[in-house]
C-alpha positions in Angstrom: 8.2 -22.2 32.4 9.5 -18.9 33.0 8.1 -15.8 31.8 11.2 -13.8 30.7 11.7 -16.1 28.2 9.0 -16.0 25.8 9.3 -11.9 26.6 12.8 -11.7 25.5 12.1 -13.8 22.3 9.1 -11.1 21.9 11.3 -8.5 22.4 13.3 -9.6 20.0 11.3 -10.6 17.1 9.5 -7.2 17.6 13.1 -5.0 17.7 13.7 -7.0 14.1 10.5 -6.3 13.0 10.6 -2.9 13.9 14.2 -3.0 12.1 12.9 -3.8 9.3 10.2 -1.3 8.8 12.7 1.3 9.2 15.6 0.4 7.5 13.9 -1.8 4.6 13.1 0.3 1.3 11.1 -2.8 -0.4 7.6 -2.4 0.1 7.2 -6.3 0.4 10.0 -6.7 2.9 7.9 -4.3 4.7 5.3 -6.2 4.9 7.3 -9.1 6.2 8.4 -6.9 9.1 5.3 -6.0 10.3 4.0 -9.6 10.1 7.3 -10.2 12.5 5.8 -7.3 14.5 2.6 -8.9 14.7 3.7 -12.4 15.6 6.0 -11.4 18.6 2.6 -10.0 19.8 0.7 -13.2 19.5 3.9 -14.8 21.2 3.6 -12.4 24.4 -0.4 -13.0 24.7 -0.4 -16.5 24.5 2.6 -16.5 27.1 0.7 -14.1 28.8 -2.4 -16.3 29.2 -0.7 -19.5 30.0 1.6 -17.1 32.7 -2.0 -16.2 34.4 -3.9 -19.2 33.5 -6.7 -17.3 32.2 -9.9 -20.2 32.1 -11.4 -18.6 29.2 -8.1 -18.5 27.4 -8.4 -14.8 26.3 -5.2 -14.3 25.3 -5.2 -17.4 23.1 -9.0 -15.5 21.7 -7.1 -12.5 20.6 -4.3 -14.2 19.2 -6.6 -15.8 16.2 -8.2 -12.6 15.9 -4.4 -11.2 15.4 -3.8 -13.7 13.2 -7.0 -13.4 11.3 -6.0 -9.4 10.7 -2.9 -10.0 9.6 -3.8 -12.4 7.1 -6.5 -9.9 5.4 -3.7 -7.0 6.0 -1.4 -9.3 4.0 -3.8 -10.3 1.2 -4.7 -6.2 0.5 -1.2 -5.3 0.9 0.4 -8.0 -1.4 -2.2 -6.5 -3.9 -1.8 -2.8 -3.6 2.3 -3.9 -3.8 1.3 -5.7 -7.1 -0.8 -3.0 -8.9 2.0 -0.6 -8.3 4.8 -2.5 -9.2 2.7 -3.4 -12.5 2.2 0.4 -12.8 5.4 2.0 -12.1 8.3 -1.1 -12.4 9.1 -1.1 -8.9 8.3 -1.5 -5.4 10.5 1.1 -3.8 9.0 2.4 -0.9 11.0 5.7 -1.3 9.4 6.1 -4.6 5.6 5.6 -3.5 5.3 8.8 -2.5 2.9 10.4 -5.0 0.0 8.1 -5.3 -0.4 10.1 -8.9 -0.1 8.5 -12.2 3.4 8.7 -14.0 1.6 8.8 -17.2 0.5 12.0 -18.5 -3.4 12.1 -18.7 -5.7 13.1 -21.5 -6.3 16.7 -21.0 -10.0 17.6 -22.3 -9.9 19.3 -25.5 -10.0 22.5 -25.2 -11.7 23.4 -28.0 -15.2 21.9 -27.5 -16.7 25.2 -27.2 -17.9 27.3 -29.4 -16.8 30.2 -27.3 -13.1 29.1 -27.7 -10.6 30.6 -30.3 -8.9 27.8 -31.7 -6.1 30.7 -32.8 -5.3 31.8 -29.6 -1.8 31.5 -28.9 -1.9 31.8 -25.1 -1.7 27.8 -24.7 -0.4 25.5 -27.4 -0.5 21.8 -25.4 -4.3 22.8 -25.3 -4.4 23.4 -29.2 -2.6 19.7 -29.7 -5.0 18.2 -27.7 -8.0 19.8 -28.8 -7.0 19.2 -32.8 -6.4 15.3 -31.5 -9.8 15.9 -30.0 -11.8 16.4 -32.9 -9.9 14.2 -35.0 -11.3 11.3 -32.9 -14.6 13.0 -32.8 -14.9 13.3 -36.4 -13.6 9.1 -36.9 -16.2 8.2 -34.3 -18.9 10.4 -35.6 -21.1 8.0 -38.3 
Protein backbone atom coordinates (compact mmCIF):
# COMPACT_ATOMS: atom_id res chain seq x y z
CA UNK A 1 0.00 0.00 0.00
CA UNK A 2 0.98 3.33 -0.93
CA UNK A 3 1.57 6.01 1.31
CA UNK A 4 0.04 9.02 -0.52
CA UNK A 5 -3.08 7.52 -0.11
CA UNK A 6 -4.04 7.41 3.38
CA UNK A 7 -2.13 11.13 3.40
CA UNK A 8 -4.43 12.50 0.85
CA UNK A 9 -7.57 11.05 2.74
CA UNK A 10 -5.81 12.83 5.92
CA UNK A 11 -5.42 15.84 4.11
CA UNK A 12 -8.64 15.82 3.35
CA UNK A 13 -10.59 14.94 6.35
CA UNK A 14 -8.36 17.58 8.22
CA UNK A 15 -9.08 20.62 5.30
CA UNK A 16 -12.99 19.68 6.25
CA UNK A 17 -12.43 19.64 9.58
CA UNK A 18 -10.64 22.71 9.58
CA UNK A 19 -13.65 23.98 7.35
CA UNK A 20 -15.75 23.46 9.73
CA UNK A 21 -14.22 25.18 12.63
CA UNK A 22 -14.15 28.23 10.64
CA UNK A 23 -17.04 28.55 8.79
CA UNK A 24 -19.51 26.61 11.37
CA UNK A 25 -21.32 29.12 13.94
CA UNK A 26 -22.97 25.98 16.01
CA UNK A 27 -20.91 25.31 18.86
CA UNK A 28 -21.77 21.50 18.50
CA UNK A 29 -20.92 21.36 14.85
CA UNK A 30 -17.72 22.58 16.12
CA UNK A 31 -17.10 20.07 18.00
CA UNK A 32 -17.78 17.64 15.24
CA UNK A 33 -15.09 19.37 13.22
CA UNK A 34 -12.39 19.10 15.47
CA UNK A 35 -13.26 15.43 16.16
CA UNK A 36 -12.77 15.19 12.11
CA UNK A 37 -9.45 17.12 12.81
CA UNK A 38 -8.54 14.65 15.26
CA UNK A 39 -9.28 11.51 13.37
CA UNK A 40 -7.38 12.44 10.08
CA UNK A 41 -4.57 12.55 12.67
CA UNK A 42 -4.95 9.10 13.99
CA UNK A 43 -5.42 8.07 10.14
CA UNK A 44 -1.76 9.60 9.21
CA UNK A 45 -0.04 7.84 12.50
CA UNK A 46 -1.36 4.60 12.12
CA UNK A 47 -0.40 4.89 8.20
CA UNK A 48 2.61 6.25 9.40
CA UNK A 49 3.59 3.19 11.56
CA UNK A 50 2.52 0.54 9.25
CA UNK A 51 4.68 2.83 6.35
CA UNK A 52 7.91 2.30 8.78
CA UNK A 53 6.95 -0.83 10.42
CA UNK A 54 7.54 0.47 13.74
CA UNK A 55 7.91 -3.15 16.07
CA UNK A 56 6.57 -1.47 18.99
CA UNK A 57 3.73 -0.01 17.03
CA UNK A 58 4.09 3.62 18.42
CA UNK A 59 2.06 5.17 16.15
CA UNK A 60 -0.85 2.73 16.81
CA UNK A 61 0.17 3.77 20.97
CA UNK A 62 -0.59 7.29 20.36
CA UNK A 63 -3.53 6.80 18.34
CA UNK A 64 -5.62 5.36 21.49
CA UNK A 65 -4.21 7.98 23.50
CA UNK A 66 -5.76 10.43 20.64
CA UNK A 67 -8.68 8.67 20.86
CA UNK A 68 -8.79 8.48 24.56
CA UNK A 69 -8.47 12.66 24.51
CA UNK A 70 -10.89 13.24 22.29
CA UNK A 71 -13.41 11.23 23.91
CA UNK A 72 -12.98 13.18 27.40
CA UNK A 73 -12.70 16.59 25.13
CA UNK A 74 -16.01 15.50 23.82
CA UNK A 75 -17.84 14.48 27.06
CA UNK A 76 -16.68 18.21 28.80
CA UNK A 77 -17.55 19.98 25.73
CA UNK A 78 -20.97 18.40 25.01
CA UNK A 79 -21.57 19.58 28.68
CA UNK A 80 -20.35 23.14 28.71
CA UNK A 81 -22.56 23.29 25.15
CA UNK A 82 -25.51 21.99 27.25
CA UNK A 83 -25.37 24.32 30.36
CA UNK A 84 -25.16 27.24 28.04
CA UNK A 85 -27.75 26.45 25.76
CA UNK A 86 -29.95 25.72 29.03
CA UNK A 87 -28.78 29.19 30.14
CA UNK A 88 -29.02 31.46 27.28
CA UNK A 89 -31.45 29.34 24.47
CA UNK A 90 -28.81 28.89 22.05
CA UNK A 91 -25.60 27.53 21.03
CA UNK A 92 -24.38 30.22 18.72
CA UNK A 93 -20.84 30.41 18.91
CA UNK A 94 -20.97 34.10 17.78
CA UNK A 95 -22.96 34.78 20.76
CA UNK A 96 -20.59 32.98 23.48
CA UNK A 97 -18.66 35.74 23.76
CA UNK A 98 -19.21 37.05 27.26
CA UNK A 99 -19.01 34.17 29.58
CA UNK A 100 -21.34 36.69 31.95
CA UNK A 101 -24.70 36.01 33.07
CA UNK A 102 -27.68 37.60 30.91
CA UNK A 103 -29.58 37.80 33.99
CA UNK A 104 -29.23 40.83 36.06
CA UNK A 105 -27.70 39.82 39.54
CA UNK A 106 -28.88 40.74 43.03
CA UNK A 107 -27.00 43.81 43.80
CA UNK A 108 -26.32 43.98 47.74
CA UNK A 109 -28.57 46.23 49.45
CA UNK A 110 -27.24 49.19 49.90
CA UNK A 111 -28.63 50.16 52.84
CA UNK A 112 -27.18 47.66 55.34
CA UNK A 113 -25.28 50.27 57.00
CA UNK A 114 -25.99 52.37 59.48
CA UNK A 115 -23.71 54.96 57.93
CA UNK A 116 -25.93 55.06 54.75
CA UNK A 117 -28.73 57.71 54.01
CA UNK A 118 -31.51 55.81 52.74
CA UNK A 119 -32.72 59.55 51.36
CA UNK A 120 -29.98 60.13 49.31
CA UNK A 121 -30.92 60.68 45.88
CA UNK A 122 -27.51 60.11 44.18
CA UNK A 123 -28.56 56.35 43.27
CA UNK A 124 -32.16 55.14 43.07
CA UNK A 125 -31.58 51.21 41.62
CA UNK A 126 -29.58 51.03 45.05
CA UNK A 127 -32.68 52.41 47.02
CA UNK A 128 -35.00 49.58 45.18
CA UNK A 129 -32.75 47.06 46.11
CA UNK A 130 -31.98 47.99 49.51
CA UNK A 131 -35.97 48.54 50.36
CA UNK A 132 -36.38 44.75 48.74
CA UNK A 133 -33.53 44.12 51.01
CA UNK A 134 -34.94 44.62 54.20
CA UNK A 135 -38.27 43.52 53.30
CA UNK A 136 -36.84 39.99 53.05
CA UNK A 137 -34.76 40.65 56.08
CA UNK A 138 -37.65 41.57 58.12
CA UNK A 139 -39.93 38.16 56.58
CA UNK A 140 -36.95 35.97 57.44
CA UNK A 141 -36.20 37.58 60.81
CA UNK A 142 -38.33 35.32 63.64
Amino acid sequence: MHLAYPAVLAALLFCTGLYGVLARRNAILVLMSVELMLNAVNLNLVAFDVWLRDRLHSGQALTLFTIAIAAAEIGIGLAIVLAVHRNRGSSAVDRLRDTAETDEAETVPAGDDEDDDPADPARPEDQATAAAGKAKKAEAAP
